[in-house]
One Martini backbone bead per residue (centre of mass of N, CA, C, O) as a GRO file, in nm:
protein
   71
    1UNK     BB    1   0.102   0.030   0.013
    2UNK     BB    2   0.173   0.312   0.016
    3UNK     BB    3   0.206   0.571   0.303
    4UNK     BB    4   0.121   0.314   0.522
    5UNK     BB    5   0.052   0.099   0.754
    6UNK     BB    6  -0.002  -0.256   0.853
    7UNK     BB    7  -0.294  -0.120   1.003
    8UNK     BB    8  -0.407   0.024   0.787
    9UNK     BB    9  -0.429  -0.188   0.565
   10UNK     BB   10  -0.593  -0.407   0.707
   11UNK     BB   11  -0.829  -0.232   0.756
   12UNK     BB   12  -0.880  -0.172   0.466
   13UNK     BB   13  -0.942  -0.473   0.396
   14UNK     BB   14  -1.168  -0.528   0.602
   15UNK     BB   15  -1.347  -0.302   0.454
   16UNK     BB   16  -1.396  -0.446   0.199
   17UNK     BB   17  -1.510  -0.703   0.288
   18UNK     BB   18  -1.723  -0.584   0.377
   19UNK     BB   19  -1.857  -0.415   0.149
   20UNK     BB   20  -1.866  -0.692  -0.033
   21UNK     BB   21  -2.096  -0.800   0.148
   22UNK     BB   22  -2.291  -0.580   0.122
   23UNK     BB   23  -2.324  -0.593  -0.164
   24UNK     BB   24  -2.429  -0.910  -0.213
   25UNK     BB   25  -2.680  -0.879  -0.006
   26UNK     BB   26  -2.815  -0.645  -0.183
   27UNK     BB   27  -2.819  -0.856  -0.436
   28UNK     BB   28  -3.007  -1.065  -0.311
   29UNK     BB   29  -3.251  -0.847  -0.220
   30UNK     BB   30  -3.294  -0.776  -0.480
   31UNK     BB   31  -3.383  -1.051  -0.637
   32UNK     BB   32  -3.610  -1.082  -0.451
   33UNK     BB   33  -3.787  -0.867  -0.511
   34UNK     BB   34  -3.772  -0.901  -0.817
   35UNK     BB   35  -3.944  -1.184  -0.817
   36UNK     BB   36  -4.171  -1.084  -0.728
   37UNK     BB   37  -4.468  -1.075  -0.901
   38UNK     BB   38  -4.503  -0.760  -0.738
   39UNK     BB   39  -4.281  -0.547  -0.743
   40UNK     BB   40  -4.102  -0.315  -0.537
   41UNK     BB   41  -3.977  -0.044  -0.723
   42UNK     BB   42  -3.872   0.143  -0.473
   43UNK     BB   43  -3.688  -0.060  -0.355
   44UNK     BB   44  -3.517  -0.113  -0.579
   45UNK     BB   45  -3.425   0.184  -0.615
   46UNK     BB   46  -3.261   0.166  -0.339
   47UNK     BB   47  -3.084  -0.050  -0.382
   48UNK     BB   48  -2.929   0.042  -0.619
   49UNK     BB   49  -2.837   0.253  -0.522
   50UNK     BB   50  -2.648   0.139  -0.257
   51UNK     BB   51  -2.510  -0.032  -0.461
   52UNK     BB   52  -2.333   0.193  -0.597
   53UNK     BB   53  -2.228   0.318  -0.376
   54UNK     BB   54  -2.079   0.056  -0.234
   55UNK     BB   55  -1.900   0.047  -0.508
   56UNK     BB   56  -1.762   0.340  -0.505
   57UNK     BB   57  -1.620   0.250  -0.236
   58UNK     BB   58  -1.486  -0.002  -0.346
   59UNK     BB   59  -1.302   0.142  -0.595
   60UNK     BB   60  -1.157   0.315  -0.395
   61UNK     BB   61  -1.016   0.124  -0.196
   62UNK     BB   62  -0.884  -0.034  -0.413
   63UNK     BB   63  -0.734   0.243  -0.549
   64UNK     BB   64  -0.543   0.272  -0.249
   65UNK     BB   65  -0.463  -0.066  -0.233
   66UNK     BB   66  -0.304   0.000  -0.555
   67UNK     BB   67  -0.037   0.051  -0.643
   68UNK     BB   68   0.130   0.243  -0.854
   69UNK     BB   69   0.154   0.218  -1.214
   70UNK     BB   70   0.447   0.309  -1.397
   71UNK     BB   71   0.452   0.308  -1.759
   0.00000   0.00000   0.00000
């Protein structure tokens, strides 16, 4: 990692495995939403932002954990 510490490293990755698990949770919940005969639209909208946003935040977390690679 840059120029962090292997305590903040560690935290740092222990953060992406959680944001990833959150974000896999929110597609299970997403899919049985729309699954059901009738789905919630409104709700279906609202886990689609939730999972974007923590899309936004896993790719940010990647991009620090990711050494610069100079071409």
């Amino acid at each position: 990692m840059n120029d962090h510490g292997p305590d903040e490293e560690k935290a740092a990755f222990t953060q992406l495995a959680i944001l990833k698990q959150e974000h896999g949770d929110l597609d299970a919940s997403l899919s049985a939403v729309l699954a059901q005969p009738m789905p919630d639209q409104l709700l279906a909208m609202r886990l689609k932002k939730k999972k974007l946003a923590l899309r936004d935040q896993i790719v940010c977390l990647e991009g620090r954990l990711t050494p610069d690679i100079i071409a």
